[in-house]
Each structure stands twice: as C-alpha cells, then as structure tokens.
C-alpha positions as CSV (number, residue, x, y, z in Angstrom):
1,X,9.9,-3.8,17.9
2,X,11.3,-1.7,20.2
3,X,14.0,-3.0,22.6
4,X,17.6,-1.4,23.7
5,X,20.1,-2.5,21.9
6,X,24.1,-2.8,23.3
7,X,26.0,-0.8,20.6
8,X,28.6,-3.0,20.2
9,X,26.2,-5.7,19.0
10,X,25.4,-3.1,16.1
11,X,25.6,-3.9,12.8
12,X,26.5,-1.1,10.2
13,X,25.7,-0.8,6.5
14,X,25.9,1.9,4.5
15,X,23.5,2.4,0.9
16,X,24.3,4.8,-1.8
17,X,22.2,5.7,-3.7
18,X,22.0,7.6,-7.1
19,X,19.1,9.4,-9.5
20,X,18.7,11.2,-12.2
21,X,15.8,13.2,-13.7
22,X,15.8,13.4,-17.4
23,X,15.0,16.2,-20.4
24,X,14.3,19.5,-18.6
25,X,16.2,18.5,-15.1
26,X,18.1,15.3,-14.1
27,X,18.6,14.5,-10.6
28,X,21.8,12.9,-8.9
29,X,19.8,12.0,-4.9
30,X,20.5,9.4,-3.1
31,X,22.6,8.1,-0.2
32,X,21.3,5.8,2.6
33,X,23.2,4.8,5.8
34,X,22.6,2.4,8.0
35,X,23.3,2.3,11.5
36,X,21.8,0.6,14.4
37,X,21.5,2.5,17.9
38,X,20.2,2.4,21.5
39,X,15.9,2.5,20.3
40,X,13.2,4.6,22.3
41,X,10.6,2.8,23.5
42,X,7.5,1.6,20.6
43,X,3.9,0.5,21.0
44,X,3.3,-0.4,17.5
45,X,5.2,-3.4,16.7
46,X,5.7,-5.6,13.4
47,X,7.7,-9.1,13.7
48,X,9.5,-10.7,10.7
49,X,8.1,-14.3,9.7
50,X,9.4,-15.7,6.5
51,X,7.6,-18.8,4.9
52,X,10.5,-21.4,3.6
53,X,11.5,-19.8,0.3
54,X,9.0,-16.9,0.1
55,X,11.0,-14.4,0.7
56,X,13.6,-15.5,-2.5
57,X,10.7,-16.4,-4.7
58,X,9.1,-12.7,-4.1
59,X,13.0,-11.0,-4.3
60,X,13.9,-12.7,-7.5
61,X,10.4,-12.2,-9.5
62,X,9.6,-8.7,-8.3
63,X,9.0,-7.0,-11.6
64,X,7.2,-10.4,-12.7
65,X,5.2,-9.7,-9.1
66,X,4.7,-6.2,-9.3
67,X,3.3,-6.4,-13.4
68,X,1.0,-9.2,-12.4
69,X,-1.0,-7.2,-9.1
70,X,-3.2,-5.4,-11.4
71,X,-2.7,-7.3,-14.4
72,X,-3.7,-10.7,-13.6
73,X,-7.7,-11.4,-13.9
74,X,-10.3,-13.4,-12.0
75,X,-10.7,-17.0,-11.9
76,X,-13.7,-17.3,-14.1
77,X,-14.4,-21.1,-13.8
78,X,-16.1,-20.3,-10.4
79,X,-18.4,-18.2,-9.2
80,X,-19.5,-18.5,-5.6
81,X,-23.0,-17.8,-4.6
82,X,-23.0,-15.9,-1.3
83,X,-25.7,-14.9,1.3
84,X,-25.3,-12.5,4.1
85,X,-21.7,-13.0,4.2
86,X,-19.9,-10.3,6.5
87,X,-16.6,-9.0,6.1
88,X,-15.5,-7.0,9.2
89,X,-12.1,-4.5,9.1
90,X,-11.8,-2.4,12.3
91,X,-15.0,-0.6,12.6
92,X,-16.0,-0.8,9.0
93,X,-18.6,-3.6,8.1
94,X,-19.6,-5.2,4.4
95,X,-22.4,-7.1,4.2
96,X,-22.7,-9.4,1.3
97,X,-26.3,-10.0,1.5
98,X,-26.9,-11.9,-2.0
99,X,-24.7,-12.3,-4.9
100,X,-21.6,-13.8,-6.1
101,X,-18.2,-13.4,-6.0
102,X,-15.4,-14.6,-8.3
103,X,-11.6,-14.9,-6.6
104,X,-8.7,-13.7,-8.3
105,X,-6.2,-16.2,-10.0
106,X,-3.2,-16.3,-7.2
107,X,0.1,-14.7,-7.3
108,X,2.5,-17.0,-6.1
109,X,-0.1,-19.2,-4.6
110,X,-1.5,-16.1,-2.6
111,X,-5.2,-15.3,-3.9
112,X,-4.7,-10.9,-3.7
113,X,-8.4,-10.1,-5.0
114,X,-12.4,-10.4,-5.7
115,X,-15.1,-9.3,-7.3
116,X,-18.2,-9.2,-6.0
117,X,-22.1,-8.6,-8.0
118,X,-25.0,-8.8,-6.6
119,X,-26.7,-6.7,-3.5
120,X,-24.6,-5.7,-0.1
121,X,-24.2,-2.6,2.0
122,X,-21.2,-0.7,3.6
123,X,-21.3,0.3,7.2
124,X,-19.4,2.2,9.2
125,X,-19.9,4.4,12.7
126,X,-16.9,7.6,12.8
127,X,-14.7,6.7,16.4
128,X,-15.7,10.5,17.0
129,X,-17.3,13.7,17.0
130,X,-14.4,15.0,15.1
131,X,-14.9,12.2,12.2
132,X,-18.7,11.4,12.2
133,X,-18.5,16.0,11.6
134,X,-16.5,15.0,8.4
135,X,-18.3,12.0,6.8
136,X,-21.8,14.1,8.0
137,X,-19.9,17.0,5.8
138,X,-19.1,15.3,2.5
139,X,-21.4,12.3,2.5
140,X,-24.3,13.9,4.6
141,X,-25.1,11.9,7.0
142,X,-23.1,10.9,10.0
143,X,-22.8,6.9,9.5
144,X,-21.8,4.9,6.9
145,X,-24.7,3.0,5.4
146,X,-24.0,2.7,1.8
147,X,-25.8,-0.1,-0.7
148,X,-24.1,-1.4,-3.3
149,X,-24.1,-3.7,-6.4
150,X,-20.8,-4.6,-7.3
151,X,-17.5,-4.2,-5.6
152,X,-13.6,-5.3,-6.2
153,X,-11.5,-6.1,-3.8
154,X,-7.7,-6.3,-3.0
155,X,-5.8,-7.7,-0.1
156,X,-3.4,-9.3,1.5
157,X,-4.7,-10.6,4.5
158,X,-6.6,-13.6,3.4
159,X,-9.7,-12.0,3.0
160,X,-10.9,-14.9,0.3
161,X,-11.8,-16.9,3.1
162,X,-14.2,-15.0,4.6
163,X,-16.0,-13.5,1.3
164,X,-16.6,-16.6,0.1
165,X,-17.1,-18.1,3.8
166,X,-20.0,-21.3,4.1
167,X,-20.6,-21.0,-0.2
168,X,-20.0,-23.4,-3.1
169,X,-18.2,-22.6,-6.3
170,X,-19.7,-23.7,-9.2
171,X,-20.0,-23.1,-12.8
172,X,-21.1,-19.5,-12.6
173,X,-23.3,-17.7,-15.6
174,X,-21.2,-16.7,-18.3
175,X,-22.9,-13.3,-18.8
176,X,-22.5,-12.8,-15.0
177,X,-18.8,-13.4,-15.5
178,X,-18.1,-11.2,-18.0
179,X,-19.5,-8.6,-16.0
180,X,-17.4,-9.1,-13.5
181,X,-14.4,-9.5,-15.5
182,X,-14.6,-6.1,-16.8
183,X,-15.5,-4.3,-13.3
184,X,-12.6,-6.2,-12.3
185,X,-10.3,-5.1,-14.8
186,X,-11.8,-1.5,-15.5
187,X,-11.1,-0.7,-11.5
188,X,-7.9,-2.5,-11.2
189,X,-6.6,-0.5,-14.6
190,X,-7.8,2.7,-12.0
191,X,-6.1,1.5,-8.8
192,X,-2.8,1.1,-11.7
193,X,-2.9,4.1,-12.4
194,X,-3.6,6.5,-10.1
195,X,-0.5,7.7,-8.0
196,X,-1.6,7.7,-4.3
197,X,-1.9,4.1,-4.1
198,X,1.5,1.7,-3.7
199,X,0.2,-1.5,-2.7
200,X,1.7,-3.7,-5.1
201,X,5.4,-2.5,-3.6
202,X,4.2,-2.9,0.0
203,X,3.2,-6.3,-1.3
204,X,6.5,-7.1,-2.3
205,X,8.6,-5.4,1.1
206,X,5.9,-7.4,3.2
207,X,6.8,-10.9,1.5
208,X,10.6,-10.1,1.1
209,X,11.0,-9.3,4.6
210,X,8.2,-11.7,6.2
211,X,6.5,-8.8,7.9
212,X,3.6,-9.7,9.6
213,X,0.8,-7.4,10.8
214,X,0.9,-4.8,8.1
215,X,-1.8,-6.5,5.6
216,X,-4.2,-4.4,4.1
217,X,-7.2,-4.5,2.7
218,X,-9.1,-2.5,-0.4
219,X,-12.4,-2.3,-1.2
220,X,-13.9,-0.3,-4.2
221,X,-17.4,-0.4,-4.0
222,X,-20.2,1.2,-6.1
223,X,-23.0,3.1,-5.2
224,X,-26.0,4.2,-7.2
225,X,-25.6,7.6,-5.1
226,X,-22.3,8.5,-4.9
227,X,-20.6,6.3,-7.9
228,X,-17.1,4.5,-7.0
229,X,-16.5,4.3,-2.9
230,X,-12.9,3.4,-1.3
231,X,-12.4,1.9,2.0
232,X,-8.8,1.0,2.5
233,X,-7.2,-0.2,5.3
234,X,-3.9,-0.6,5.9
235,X,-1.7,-1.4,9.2
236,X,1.1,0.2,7.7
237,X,-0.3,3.7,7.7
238,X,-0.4,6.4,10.5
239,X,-3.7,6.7,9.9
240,X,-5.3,3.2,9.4
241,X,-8.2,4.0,7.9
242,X,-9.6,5.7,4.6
243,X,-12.9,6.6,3.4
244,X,-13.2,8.3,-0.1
245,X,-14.7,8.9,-3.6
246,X,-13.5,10.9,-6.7
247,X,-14.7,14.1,-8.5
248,X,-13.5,14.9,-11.7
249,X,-11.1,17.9,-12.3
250,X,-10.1,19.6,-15.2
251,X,-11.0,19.1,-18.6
252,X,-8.6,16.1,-19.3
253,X,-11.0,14.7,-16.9
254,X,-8.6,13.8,-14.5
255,X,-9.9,12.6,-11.1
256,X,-8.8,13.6,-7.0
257,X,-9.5,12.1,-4.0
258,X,-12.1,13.9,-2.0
259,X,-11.8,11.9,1.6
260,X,-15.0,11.6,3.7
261,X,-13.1,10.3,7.1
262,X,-9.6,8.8,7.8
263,X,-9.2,7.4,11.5
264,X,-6.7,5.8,13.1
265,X,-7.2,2.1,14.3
266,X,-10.3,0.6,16.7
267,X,-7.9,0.1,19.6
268,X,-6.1,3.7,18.9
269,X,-9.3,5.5,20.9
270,X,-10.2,5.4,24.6
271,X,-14.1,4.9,25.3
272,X,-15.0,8.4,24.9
273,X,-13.6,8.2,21.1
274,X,-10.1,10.4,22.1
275,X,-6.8,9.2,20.5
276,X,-4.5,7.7,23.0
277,X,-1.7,6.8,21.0
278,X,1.9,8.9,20.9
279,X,1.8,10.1,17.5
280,X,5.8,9.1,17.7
281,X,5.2,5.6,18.4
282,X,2.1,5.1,16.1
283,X,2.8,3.8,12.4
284,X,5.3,1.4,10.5
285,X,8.1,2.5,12.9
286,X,10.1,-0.3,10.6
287,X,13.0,2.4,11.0
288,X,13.8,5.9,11.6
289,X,15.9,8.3,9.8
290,X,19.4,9.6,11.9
291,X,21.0,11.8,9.3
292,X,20.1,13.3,5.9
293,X,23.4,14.9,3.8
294,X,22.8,15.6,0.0
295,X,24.8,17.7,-2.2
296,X,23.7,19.7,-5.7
297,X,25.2,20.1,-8.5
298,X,24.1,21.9,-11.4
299,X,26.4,21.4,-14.6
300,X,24.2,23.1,-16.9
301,X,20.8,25.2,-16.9
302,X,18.5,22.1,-17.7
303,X,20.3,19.5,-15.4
304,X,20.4,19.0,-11.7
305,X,22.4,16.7,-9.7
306,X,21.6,15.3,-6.4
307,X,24.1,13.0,-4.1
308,X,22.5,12.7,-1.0
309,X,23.3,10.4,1.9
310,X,20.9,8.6,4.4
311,X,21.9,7.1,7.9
312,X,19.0,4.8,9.4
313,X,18.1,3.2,11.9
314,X,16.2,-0.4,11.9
315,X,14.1,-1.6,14.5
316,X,12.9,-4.2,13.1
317,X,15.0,-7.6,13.0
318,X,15.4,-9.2,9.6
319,X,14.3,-6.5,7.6
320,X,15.4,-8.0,3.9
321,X,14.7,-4.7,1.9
322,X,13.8,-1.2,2.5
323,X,11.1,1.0,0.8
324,X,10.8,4.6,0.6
325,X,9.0,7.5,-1.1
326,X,10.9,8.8,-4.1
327,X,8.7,10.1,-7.1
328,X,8.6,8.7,-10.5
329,X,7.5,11.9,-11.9
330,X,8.2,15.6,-10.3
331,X,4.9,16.2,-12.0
332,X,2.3,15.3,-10.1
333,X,-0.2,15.5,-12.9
334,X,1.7,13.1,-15.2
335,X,2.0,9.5,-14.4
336,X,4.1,7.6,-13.2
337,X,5.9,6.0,-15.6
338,X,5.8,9.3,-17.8
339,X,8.9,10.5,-19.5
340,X,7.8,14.1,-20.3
341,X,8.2,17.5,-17.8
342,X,10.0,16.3,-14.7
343,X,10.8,12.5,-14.8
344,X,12.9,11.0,-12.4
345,X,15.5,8.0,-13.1
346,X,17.5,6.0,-10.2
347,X,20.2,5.0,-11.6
348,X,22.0,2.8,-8.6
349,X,22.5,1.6,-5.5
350,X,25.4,1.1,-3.6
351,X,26.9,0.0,-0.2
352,X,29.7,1.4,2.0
353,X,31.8,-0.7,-0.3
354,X,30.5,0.8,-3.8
355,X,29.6,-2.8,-4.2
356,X,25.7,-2.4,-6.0
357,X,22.5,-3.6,-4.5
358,X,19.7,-4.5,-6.2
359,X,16.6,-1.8,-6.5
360,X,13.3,-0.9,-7.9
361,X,12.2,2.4,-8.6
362,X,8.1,2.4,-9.8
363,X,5.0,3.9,-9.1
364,X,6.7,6.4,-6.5
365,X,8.5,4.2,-4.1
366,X,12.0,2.8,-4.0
367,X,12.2,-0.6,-2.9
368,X,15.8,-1.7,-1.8
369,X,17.1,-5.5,-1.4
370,X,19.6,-5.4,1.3
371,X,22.4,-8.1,0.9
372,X,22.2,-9.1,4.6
373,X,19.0,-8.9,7.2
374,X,18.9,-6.1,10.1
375,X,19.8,-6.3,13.4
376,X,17.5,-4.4,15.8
C-alpha cells in the first residue's frame, strides 16, 4: 500500500462537502481535498480487486444494500445439522459441537449471516499479561471458555463455508426454525440499532472499491452466565479484535458496551505477547488526512454553520469511494436516524468543479462515490 510516488504522476481531486443540523442547531461542515503525495513507508496493506460488475451493482443499489443487511431473514428451507464444526478467527475459537445452523438469504449473491442452535463453546487465550488481567477482571477468569446455545452471525469473509463445513441441508424442524428466525431477527434488530457498530457501510466501501483483506466477522453468542456475548473481528480496525457484553443503564433501559479484552491481530505480538507493530503504520491506512480548514457561521442563536475543507491523501490504488465518521445525531443517546435534540443533515457533495458527487450519510458514517478511482 505503501510505495513512493513521483509527484508529477499525481492526480488531484478536490470534494466539498456540506451539512446541516436541524431544529436547535444546523451545521454547514464539510470540505474534502484530495491530493496525492510522496507516501511513508506502511506494513499494513489492502489491495483493490473488483469482481466484473460488483463494484456498479453495489454503487448503484446502496440504500437497497444497506436496508437489506439487517433486514433480510434466514433461509428457512434448510437447516444444516452440524457436529464439532470449528470456526477459527485469530486466536478466538467456536466450536459447534451439535446443532444446526440456518444461512442467511444472500445479498447480491453474497450469503452475510447465520444462525446457529444447539450446543458450542467460545474460546479464547488474551496475547498477554495486559489482556488475560482485563478479561480475568470483568469475566473472572483469565481464558475464554464460554458455552453457549444459540448464536448469530454476520460476515463478510465467507464464513458460510466453514459453519456449515462436511453437513447436509435438509428440511429442518419447523419449531426449530422459528426459533431461529426470531434470535435471528431479535439480534440483528440490536446490531441495527445500536450506534457503535457500521458494518453494513464498510460492506458497501469494501465492494465498491474491491478492497480485499478488511472482512470481518461478528459473532453474538449467548450464554446462560453472562447473557448476549460479542466477538468481532474486523481487519479494518486498529485494534482487530473485541470482546464484550452489555449492562443496562438508565431507566429507558438503554444498554453500553462493557469490553472484557480488545487486542490487536495474532501476528501483531512477538513470542513473549509484546506489540511489535508502529502504531502509525497499523490499521486501514486507506488514506491519511493533509489539511483540515473549516469555517463557522452562526446566522442566528439556534443555527450553526460549518464549511470545512479536507485535503487527503490516498494510498490505496483504485479506491472508488471514501468513508468517514460524521454523526447522524450530536446526541449520542438518541439514534441515529433521530430527528429531535442535535440531528445532523448532509446536504451535498461537491468537487473542485462544484460539480456534485454522489453520498450517503447513515448510521454515523459518510460514504462518498468518487467519480474517478485513486492513484497511489
């Protein structure tokens, strides 16, 4: 990902970009250059691959794409019966050891999700005294070794294959179905809605672009002890790695994360469990910020507007869109899609040119389609 580039080989764009936060404040913030430069040197790296006519298909239905990632339901005409079937993600270990597991209907031909009931167990040593401290902290003891008896899944790495790996579908009990169905859709409905999580719009930058090497993989598992368990991990992270549950706060009964461990990747730590990595050159490094202007205006007491400019630079050839943190909400407490206290509206995005490009704004994240690829 990481090679010099001559500058005269650089290619320059230039993204505007505009927002507005509605009834008690409304934002004006946006502005994104950019501009391609001489690149330090990167260990992480992530290479663009597109499929013929993926990256189109997922650019032109990404609202269909994005509704359908938690909406869409199982595939309840099969049911696979599974034995000791292990599913392995860096140092963390799921053991199917009887039960059966129902594959969600694809998106786009892609199958993004399971369900799983019967009995399995999660596993999972800490790379180090640091971590195995933490988990031993808020889980009590210092390995993972959780039973459970149902658990949903969501990926994007192909992880059908191996939780369904050496069983045969068949007709599967329709009482066992229905149960699954409503896990399914009872922690999905969750996942929708709670704010931390954007993996439907890394979905969608991942296909658009072809990136390879940044698929993730969710598991919500539950335990007798401890209720609802996530394990997610996702390449596209600093830290690669999460282990957490919920506790209920407040008396809407409104739930926060309470994390056990979070570790960086398997081949991040030397022998001895120390991190070896340059915190610079671990992560996404997709691109890198050069220059942040913005400018406030404030018409009236109840309105605010932003105009903010970003220069950036890529390095990552044929990046197709870009993706960035921007909140839908400045209420953390409120969801998402909210329009009361402190909601936040984009309302375009330009080039150099003023000419507009096309844009998402949901679930906390911009997603930008950029009208030609990068040049790293």
């Amino acid at each position: 990902m990481s090679s010099a580039q001559n500058p005269r080989s650089s290619r320059r764009a230039r993204i505007r970009t505009f927002l507005a936060m509605f009834t008690s404040v409304v934002l004006l913030a946006g502005g994104s250059a950019l501009s391609l430069a001489d690149q330090s040197e990167s260990t992480e790296v992530f290479t663009t691959e597109l499929k013929p006519g993926s990256s189109e298909r997922f650019a032109n239905n990404r609202e269909e794409i994005f509704k359908a990632f938690y909406a869409r339901g199982l595939d309840l005409t099969r049911g696979y019966k599974v034995t000791n079937v292990t599913v392995q993600k860096d140092n963390m270990t799921f053991l199917l050891k009887q039960g059966t597991v129902f594959l969600m209907k694809p998106i786009e031909g892609e199958i993004t999700g399971a369900a799983f009931v019967g009995d399995g167990v999660a596993k999972m040593t800490p790379p180090n005294r640091t971590e195995r401290y933490m988990l031993n902290k808020q889980y009590g003891r210092e390995v993972l070794d959780e039973p459970f008896d149902t658990a949903v899944f969501r990926f994007t790495d192909g992880s059908d294959g191996a939780l369904i790996d050496g069983a045969q579908g068949g007709e599967p009990d329709s009482a066992l179905a229905e149960r699954a169905a409503k896990i399914y859709k009872e922690r999905n409905n969750w996942l929708n809605g709670t704010r931390g999580f954007s993996l439907e719009m890394q979905y969608l930058e991942d296909r658009i672009s072809g990136l390879e090497g940044r698929d993730f993989f969710l598991a919500d598992f539950h335990s007798s002890e401890h209720d609802w368990v996530i394990y997610l991990h996702n390449p596209a992270d600093f830290l690669e790695n999460v282990l957490a549950t919920t506790k209920t706060m407040g008396a809407k009964s409104r739930r926060y994360f309470v994390i056990w461990s979070d570790w960086h990747g398997r081949s991040d730590y030397g022998p001895k469990g120390h991190y070896m990595r340059h915190p610079d050159r671990d992560g996404p490094n997709l691109l890198r910020v050069q220059h942040n202007e913005m400018t406030i205006n404030i018409p009236q007491t109840d309105v605010v507007e932003w105009t903010g400019s970003l220069r950036i630079e890529p390095r990552v050839n044929g990046l197709r869109c870009l993706q960035f943190d921007l909140d839908n909400n400045g209420d953390f407490g409120s969801r998402w899609y909210e329009d009361n206290f402190f909601p936040i509206k984009l309302l375009s995005v330009m080039d150099q040119e003023g000419q507009p490009l096309e844009f998402m704004h949901k679930k906390d994240q911009l997603l930008i389609r950029l009208s030609e690829p990068t040049i790293a």
